[in-house]
Structures are given as structure tokens and as C-alpha cells.
C-alpha positions, 0 to 999 in steps of 0.5 A: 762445475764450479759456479758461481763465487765458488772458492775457486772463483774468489781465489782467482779474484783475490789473488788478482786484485792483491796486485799493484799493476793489474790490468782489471778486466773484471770488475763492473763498477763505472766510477773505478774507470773514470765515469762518474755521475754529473759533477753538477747534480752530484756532490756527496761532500754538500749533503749533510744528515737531515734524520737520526737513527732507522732511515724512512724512504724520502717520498720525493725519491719514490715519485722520481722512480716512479716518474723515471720508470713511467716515462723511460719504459712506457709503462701505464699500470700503477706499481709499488716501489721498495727501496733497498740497500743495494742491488744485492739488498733488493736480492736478499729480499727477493730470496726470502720471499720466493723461498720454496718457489719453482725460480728459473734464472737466465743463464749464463746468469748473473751470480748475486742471483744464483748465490742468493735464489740457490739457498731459498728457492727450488733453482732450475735454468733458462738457457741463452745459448752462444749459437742464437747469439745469446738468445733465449731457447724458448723450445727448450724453455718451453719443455721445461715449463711443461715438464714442471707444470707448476707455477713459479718464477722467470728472471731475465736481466737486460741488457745482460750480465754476463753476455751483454745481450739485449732481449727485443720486444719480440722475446719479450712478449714470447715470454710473456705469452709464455708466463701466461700459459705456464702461470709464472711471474716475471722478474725482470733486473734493468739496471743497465737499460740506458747504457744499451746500443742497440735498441731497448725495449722494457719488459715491463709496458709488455706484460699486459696482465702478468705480474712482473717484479723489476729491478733497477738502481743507480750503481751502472746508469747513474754510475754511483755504486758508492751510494748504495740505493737500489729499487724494486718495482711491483706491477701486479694489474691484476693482483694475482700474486697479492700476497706475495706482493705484500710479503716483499713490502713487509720483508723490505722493512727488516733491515734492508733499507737506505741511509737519509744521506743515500737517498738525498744524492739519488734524488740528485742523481735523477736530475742528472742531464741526459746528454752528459749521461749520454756522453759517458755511455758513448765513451763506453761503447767506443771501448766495446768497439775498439775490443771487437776491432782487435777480436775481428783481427784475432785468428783463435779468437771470436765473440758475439758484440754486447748489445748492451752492459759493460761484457762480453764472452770472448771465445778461445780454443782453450780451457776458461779456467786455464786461460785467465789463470795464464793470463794473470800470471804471465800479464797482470790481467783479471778476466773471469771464467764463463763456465762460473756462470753457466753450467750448460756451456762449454769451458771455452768463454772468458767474461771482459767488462770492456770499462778499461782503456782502450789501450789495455783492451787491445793488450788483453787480447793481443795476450790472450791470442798469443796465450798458446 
């Protein structure tokens, strides 16, 4: 099974993006499709360096994350906040500092984790299964948490990529319930909360006594992937995983952080206006609206609706592998295989990001229904 960015996965992504006319229906960056951050709060060429050599995390950053986080989730309890380069910083520094841990990754799963946790930590699945609508399988996950009896790790991204799920509160204090009887920790990534069309709920004001790690940036919401500015959030009430608290604090110190530049545009960025915030994530949805009224048309084709994030697994009678491969040799359009990141499920799902025209939507699965 080819998982993850495999070398049969990079290739088909490369060989892709080589061409000059590609119809991309792989890639997540907002701004790469015309949905940009508010001209008005966001201006990169206004901003000059302010500090010289290793960057220190501005304060005024830090309380905005933290007024955000608070007023956006509900949560109470006082946290820590650690700034990182990045999501895939704030992943790096996760790694190191679960190694040797029992992690169980939602899957389908979003490949920076399993890339990352599969070199540092003892890996295992938390299956979201196609027939429960993406939905989590907590007979099975709770089979699994018996079987190992240890403590460890759960990390669950919602909404989600690969599928564009949205886990409901329900499932979230199943979860919870779940993580207190087992003794695991909760590692939650939102990083696409706002840009959800159903309705959201946080894990993090649920958790009660559980500690919880939280993961967010300004690469999707804030639609600034350029700036490189991602943040974990530490709530430990209780202070049952001290130590490993603090171990993540000090291993954000090694090089991980973020450029003064950087930090200055997301303090901006936090002053964003909600309504032109909310007029580009309506605009998204119309373009997750138009691929679901030409999937419903389609007589091979058939899909589960994003709840939430730019995907969706679109499922066809045929071979992932074999389909986006067709579909970029005959038409110029990238997919990705969903079997790359899931190794439970069939070889039948292909992953759209739904960020394109509508136009090109409606050719993509015009393409894809008549492949064979």
C-alpha cells in the first residue's frame, strides 16, 4: 500500500504540476485560487523589519491567539500557546516530543501527520469509515484502546482533511469519555474550524479534565499560507501531562520559531472583518455545492457532502491509482488517490479540493464519469 508521500504519490504530484494547463484539483492553498486575506488589514509590502537575528514571539500576537481561541471555542481554562513555523513546524515539534508514544491518527488521515508521527512514535489508526459518513468507529476504537491498554495519544482533525468531515459535539465528548477511561491525551488540529458549513463545535471547551493539544494557524482561515505562522494551543487543567507540556515549550525553542515580519502580518490578520472573512468562505461553499449537483447527476459516481474544509472523496467504480492517472494524462486534471491516505479503505476514492472554478468542477467530473 502506498501511503502517504510515497514515491508513487510525489510522482503523480509532480508530473502534474510540470504542466502548463493543469486543471489542479489537488492543491489546498486558498490565495492559489483568488481567496485572499482583507486587503485592508493585510498589506506584506507596508511591513518592515522591526528586529534583527533569532525572532522572539511578539506578546501582542500571543494575547490575540489567545482572545480568538477563547471567544471563537468557548474554552475557559487558561492555556499556553507556542508559536511555530508553520503547521508542519508545529508537527515537527509534536514528533520529537511524543517519540516512543502509543499516537492513534484519524484515518483517512492527513499526510503531514502520518509522514511526521511514523518516524517518532509507536503509529496505530483511528478508522472514520465511508458507511458512517466519515464518521468515527468508536466500537472499534474502543477495541483497540482495550486491547493496548496503555496510555498515549488521539489526534483527530476538523473539519477534516482528507474527507471534509465535521465531528459534532456528540462525538466529541464520546471521545473525551473515551480518553478519560483509556488515559490518552487529545490532539485536536482546527486549523479549518471557520471555513465549516454545518455547524461547528470545538473539541477544546468539552474536554473537561482531559489534557488537550490544539493545533491552528492562518494558512486556511486567514488564507495566508505564505506567512508561515502556525500555533499550538496547551490545556492541561489538571496538569496530568506536565512534563510533557513543557517539553514541547522547550523543543519550540530549537529552531522552530517565526520570522518578526511574519508575526507582525498575523497580528493583522486577527483583525481581519468577519463578513469579508465570511463572503469568501460562502464563495467556497458555492463551489462544493456546484461538484455535489454534478456528482448527483453522475450514474457511476457518488460522494459523501463536505461538512466542512476544502475535500471531498469522490467514489467511482474504479481503481484511485488508475483514475487520477487517466485523468491527467487524457485531461490535464490533478486529483489524489484516497487509498494514499487511508490503508483500511477500498482503492475506489479520489480526493477533490473543491477551490477551483466551478467550471472546471463540472469538467472534472464530467471527465471523470465518462474515464471508462
Amino acid at each position: 500500500m502506498d501511503l502517504g508521500y510515497s514515491t508513487r504519490f510525489n510522482e503523480l504530484m509532480s508530473k502534474g504540476r510540470m504542466k502548463p494547463d493543469l486543471i489542479e484539483l489537488s492543491m489546498c492553498d486558498p490565495p492559489r485560487f483568488g481567496f485572499q486575506p482583507d486587503p485592508n488589514v493585510y498589506n506584506p509590502s507596508e511591513i518592515g523589519f522591526t528586529e534583527a537575528g533569532y525572532p522572539s514571539s511578539q506578546e501582542d500576537l500571543i494575547s490575540g491567539i489567545v482572545d480568538r481561541t477563547k471567544s471563537y471555542t468557548g474554552v475557559s481554562e487558561d492555556f499556553d500557546v507556542v508559536l511555530s513555523n508553520g503547521c508542519g513546524g508545529a508537527f515537527a515539534i509534536l514528533a520529537i516530543a511524543l517519540k516512543g508514544m502509543s499516537v492513534g491518527i484519524e484515518s483517512p488521515f492527513y499526510s503531514p501527520t502520518y509522514e511526521y508521527f511514523r518516524r517518532t512514535t509507536d503509529l496505530w489508526y483511528v478508522r472514520c469509515k465511508p458507511e458512517l459518513n466519515w464518521d468515527l468507529d468508536f466500537e472499534l476504537l474502543r477495541k483497540e484502546l482495550e486491547q493496548m491498554n496503555r496510555p498515549g495519544a488521539l489526534f483527530f482533525v476538523s473539519p477534516s482533511n482528507p474527507t471534509g468531515h465535521v465531528h459534532d459535539e456528540k462525538a466529541w465528548r464520546s471521545l473525551v469519555d473515551l480518553a478519560g477511561e483509556f488515559d490518552q491525551i487529545l490532539i485536536t488540529d482546527e486549523v479549518y474550524d471557520e471555513m465549516s458549513f454545518v455547524s461547528f463545535k470545538s473539541l477544546l471547551p468539552l474536554a473537561k479534565d482531559i489534557p488537550v493539544i490544539y493545533m491552528h494557524g492562518f494558512s486556511k482561515v486567514w488564507r495566508a499560507p505564505e506567512i508561515r505562522v502556525g500555533y499550538t494551543i496547551l490545556c492541561d487543567p489538571e496538569e496530568k501531562c506536565r512534563p510533557l507540556i513543557e517539553d514541547i515549550k522547550n523543543i519550540s525553542k530549537l529552531g522552530f520559531g517565526v520570522n518578526p515580519i511574519s508575526q507582525m502580518q498575523a497580528i493583522r490578520l486577527l483583525r481581519e472583518s468577519m463578513d469579508y472573512r465570511r463572503k469568501q468562505f460562502d464563495e467556497i461553499q458555492k463551489r462544493r455545492d456546484a461538484l455535489n449537483e454534478a456528482i448527483s447527476n453522475s450514474d457511476n459516481l457518488s460522494s459523501v457532502i463536505a461538512g466542512g474544509a476544502t475535500y471531498q472523496y469522490i467514489e467511482t467504480p474504479w481503481n484511485d491509482w488508475k483514475v487520477c492517472s487517466e485523468l491527467l494524462e487524457k485531461h490535464n486534471i490533478l486529483l489524489s488517490p484516497g487509498s494514499a491516505c487511508d490503508s483500511f479503505i477500498s482503492d475506489k476514492f479520489v480526493r477533490v479540493v473543491f477551490l477551483n472554478t466551478i467550471d472546471n468542477l463540472r469538467h472534472m467530473v464530467q471527465c471523470l464519469d465518462s474515464l471508462f
